[in-house]
C-alpha positions as CSV (number, residue, x, y, z in Angstrom):
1,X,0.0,0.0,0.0
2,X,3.1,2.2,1.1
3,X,4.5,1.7,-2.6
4,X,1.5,2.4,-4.4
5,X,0.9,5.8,-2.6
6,X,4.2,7.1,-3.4
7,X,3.9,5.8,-7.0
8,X,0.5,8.3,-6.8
9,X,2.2,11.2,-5.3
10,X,5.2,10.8,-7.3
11,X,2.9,10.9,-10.6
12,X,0.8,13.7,-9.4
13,X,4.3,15.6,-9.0
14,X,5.5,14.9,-12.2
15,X,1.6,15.9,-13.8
16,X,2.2,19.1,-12.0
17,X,5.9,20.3,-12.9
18,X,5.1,19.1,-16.7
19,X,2.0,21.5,-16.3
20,X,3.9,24.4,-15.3
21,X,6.6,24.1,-17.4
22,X,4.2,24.1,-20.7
23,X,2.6,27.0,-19.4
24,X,4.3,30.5,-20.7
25,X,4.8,32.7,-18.3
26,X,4.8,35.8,-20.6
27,X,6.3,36.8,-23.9
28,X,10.4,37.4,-24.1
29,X,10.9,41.1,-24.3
30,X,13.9,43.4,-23.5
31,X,11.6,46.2,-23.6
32,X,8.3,45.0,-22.8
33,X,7.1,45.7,-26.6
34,X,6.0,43.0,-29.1
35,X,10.5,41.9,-29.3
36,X,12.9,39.5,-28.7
37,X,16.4,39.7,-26.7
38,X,18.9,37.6,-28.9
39,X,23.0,37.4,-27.7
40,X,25.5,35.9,-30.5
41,X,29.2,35.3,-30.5
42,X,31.4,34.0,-32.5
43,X,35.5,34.0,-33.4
44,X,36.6,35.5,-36.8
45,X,39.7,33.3,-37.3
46,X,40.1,32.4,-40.8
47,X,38.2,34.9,-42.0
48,X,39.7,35.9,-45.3
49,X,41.0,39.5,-46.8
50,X,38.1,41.3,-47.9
51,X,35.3,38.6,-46.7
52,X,31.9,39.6,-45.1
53,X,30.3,37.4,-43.0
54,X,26.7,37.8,-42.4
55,X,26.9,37.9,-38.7
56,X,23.2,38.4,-37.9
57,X,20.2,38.6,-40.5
58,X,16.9,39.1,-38.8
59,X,15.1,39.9,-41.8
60,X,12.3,39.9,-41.7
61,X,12.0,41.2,-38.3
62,X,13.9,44.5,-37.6
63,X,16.7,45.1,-35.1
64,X,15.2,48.0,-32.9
65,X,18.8,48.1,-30.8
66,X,21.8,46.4,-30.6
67,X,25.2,46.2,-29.1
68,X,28.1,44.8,-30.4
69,X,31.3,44.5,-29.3
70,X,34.4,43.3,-31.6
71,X,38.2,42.4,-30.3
72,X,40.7,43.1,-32.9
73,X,44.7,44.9,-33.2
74,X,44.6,48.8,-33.4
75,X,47.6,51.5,-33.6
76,X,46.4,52.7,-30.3
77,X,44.5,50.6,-27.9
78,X,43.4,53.7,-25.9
79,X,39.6,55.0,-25.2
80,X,38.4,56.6,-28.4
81,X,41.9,56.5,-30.1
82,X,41.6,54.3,-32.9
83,X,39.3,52.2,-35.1
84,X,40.3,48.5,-35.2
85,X,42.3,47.7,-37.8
86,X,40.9,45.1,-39.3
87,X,37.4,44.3,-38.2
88,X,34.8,45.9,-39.7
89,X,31.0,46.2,-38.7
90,X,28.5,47.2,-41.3
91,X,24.2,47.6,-40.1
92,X,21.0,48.0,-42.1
93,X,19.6,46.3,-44.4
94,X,21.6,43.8,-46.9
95,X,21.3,45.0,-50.9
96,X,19.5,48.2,-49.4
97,X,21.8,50.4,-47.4
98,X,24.5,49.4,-44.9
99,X,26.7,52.1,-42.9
100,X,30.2,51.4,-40.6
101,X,29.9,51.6,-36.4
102,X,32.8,50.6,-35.6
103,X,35.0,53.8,-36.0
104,X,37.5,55.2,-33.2
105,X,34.9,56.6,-30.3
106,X,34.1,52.6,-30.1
107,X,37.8,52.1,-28.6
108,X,37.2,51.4,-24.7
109,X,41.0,51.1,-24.3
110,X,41.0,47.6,-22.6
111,X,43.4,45.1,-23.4
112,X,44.9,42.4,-21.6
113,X,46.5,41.0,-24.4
114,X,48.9,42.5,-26.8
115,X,48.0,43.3,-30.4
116,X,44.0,42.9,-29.1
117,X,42.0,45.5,-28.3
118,X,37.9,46.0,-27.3
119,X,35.7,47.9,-29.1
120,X,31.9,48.8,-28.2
121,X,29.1,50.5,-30.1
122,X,25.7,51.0,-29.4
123,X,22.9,51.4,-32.2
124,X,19.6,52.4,-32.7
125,X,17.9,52.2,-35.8
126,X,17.3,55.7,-37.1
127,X,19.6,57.5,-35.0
128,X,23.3,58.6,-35.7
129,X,23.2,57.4,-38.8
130,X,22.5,54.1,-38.8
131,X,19.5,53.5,-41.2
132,X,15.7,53.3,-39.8
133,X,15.8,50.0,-41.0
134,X,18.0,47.6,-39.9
135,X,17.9,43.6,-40.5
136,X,21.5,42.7,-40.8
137,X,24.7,43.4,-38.8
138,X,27.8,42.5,-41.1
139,X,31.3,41.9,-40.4
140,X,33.8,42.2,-42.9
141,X,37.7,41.5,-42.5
142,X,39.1,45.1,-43.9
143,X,43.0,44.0,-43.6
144,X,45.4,42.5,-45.5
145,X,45.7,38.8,-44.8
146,X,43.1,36.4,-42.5
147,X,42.0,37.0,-39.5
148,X,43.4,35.1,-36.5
149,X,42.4,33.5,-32.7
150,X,42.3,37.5,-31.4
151,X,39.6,38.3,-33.6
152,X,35.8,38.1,-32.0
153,X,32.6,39.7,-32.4
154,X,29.6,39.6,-30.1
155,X,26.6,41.4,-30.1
156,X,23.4,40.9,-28.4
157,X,20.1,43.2,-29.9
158,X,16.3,43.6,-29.5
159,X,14.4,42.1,-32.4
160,X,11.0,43.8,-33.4
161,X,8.4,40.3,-33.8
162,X,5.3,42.4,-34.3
163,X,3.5,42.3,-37.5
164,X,4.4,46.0,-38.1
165,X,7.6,44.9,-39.4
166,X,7.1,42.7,-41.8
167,X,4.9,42.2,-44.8
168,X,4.2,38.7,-44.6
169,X,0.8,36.7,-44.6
170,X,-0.2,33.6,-43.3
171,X,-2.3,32.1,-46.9
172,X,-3.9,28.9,-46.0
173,X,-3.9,27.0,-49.7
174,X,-6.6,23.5,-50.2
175,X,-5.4,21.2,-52.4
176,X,-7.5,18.2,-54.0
177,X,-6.0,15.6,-55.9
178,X,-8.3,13.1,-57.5
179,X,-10.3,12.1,-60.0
């Protein structure tokens, strides 16, 4: 009898915790709008002379704000000194308009390693000249030869998931196949 209670209470638990964790609690939002809080990494090495790589491509959803933070070599790792000088970080909107960020101010001047430096930027979509629409953040290596190890990009942003944004329709299609 002993067994077969615990075998009840131990199901009931189980009912229970698969209950809640089915339920949502609320929707994901960094800004408690109709968005979504996405964080990506990723190292660069290899990355050849001249290459973009499509970093993050919402599309399409649009990017509302992002942050992004690059490691690279710079003739002076000191706040707002230098622009890295190999990484480059293009936003907007692929085959429409895409504009740099990462220029000097986004030196922070920290470097525990030599030849690698940190850079930050902040962007909004629509201000400072990033473009009112923005989909895509794109890395591209500007230097001369491939990037190595020291080389990283991270950026986390706040994707817009309302219907606003995009342009798409849900079409429910029938089809019959028979005589």
């Amino acid at each position: 009898m002993k067994a077969h209670k615990y075998s009840l209470y131990l199901a009931i638990s189980l009912v229970v915790l698969a209950v809640a964790t089915l339920i949502p609690k609320g929707k994901v939002s960094a800004s408690g709008d109709e968005g979504q809080f996405i964080a990506v990494s990723s190292m660069l090495d290899g990355l050849a002379s001249g290459a973009a790589f499509p970093f993050i491509d919402t599309t399409p959803h649009r990017i509302a704000v992002a942050h992004i933070a690059v490691t690279d070599a710079t003739t002076n790792c000191s706040a707002g000194a230098a622009a890295p000088s190999n990484v480059e970080v293009l936003v907007g909107q692929a085959g429409v308009s895409l504009v740099s960020v990462m220029g000097a101010a986004a030196n922070t001047g920290i470097s525990t390693t030599p030849g690698q430096c940190v850079f930050h930027v902040t962007i909004k979509a629509g201000h400072d000249g990033v473009p009112s629409t923005v989909t895509d953040i794109v890395v591209v290596n500007g230097g001369s030869s491939a990037l190595t190890g020291i080389n990283t990009v991270t950026a986390s942003a706040t994707v817009r998931v309302d219907n606003s944004a995009s342009d798409y329709r849900v079409v429910k299609v029938q089809v019959s196949i028979g005589r």
